[in-house]
N, C-alpha and C positions, 0 to 999 in steps of 0.2 A: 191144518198146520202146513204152512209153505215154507218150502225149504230153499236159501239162499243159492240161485244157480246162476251164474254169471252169465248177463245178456249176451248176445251177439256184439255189440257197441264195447262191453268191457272188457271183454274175451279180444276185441282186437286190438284195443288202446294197450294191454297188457302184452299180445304181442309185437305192437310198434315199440315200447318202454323197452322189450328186449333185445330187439335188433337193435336199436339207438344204443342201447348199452355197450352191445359187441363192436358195435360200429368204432364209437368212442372209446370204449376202455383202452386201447394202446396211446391213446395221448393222456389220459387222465396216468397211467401208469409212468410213462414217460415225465410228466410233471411229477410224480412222488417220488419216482428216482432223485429228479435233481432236488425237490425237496430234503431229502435224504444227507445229500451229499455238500449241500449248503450248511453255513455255521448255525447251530442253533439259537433259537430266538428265544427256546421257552424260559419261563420263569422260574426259577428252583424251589422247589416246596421241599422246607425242611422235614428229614426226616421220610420224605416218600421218595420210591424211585419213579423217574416217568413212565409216565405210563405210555407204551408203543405200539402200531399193530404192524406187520408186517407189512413190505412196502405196495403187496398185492391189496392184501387188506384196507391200507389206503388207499389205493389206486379206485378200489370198488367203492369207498365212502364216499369220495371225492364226487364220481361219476355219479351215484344214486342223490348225492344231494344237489347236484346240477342240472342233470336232467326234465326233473319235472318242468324246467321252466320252459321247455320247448310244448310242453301240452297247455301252458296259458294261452288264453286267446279265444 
């Protein structure tokens, strides 16, 4: 039985993903401020409150669903 251990190749791609994240997070955050502070676009679902995360919390969505496209190629 072999037990999954992370190559050398994805141990470093993982810690490239995390520098590029630190790198990036203060503009991704900076966009979700102004997003923030912008009229809202959403659409009203009766009956539910929106749903929000905090503006850090977006800030890290934002950046995590961006990111991978710098490792295409």
């Amino acid at each position: 039985m072999r037990t999954m251990v992370p190559t050398g190749r994805q141990h470093q791609e993982a810690i490239q993903f995390r520098l590029i994240l630190a790198a990036t997070y203060p503009f991704f955050l900076a966009a979700a401020a102004v997003n923030r502070v912008r009229p809202a676009r959403e659409i009203a679902r009766p009956g539910l409150a929106p749903a929000r995360r905090s503006v850090f919390g977006e800030a890290r969505a934002l950046a995590v669903q961006a990111i991978p496209f710098a490792f295409m190629g």
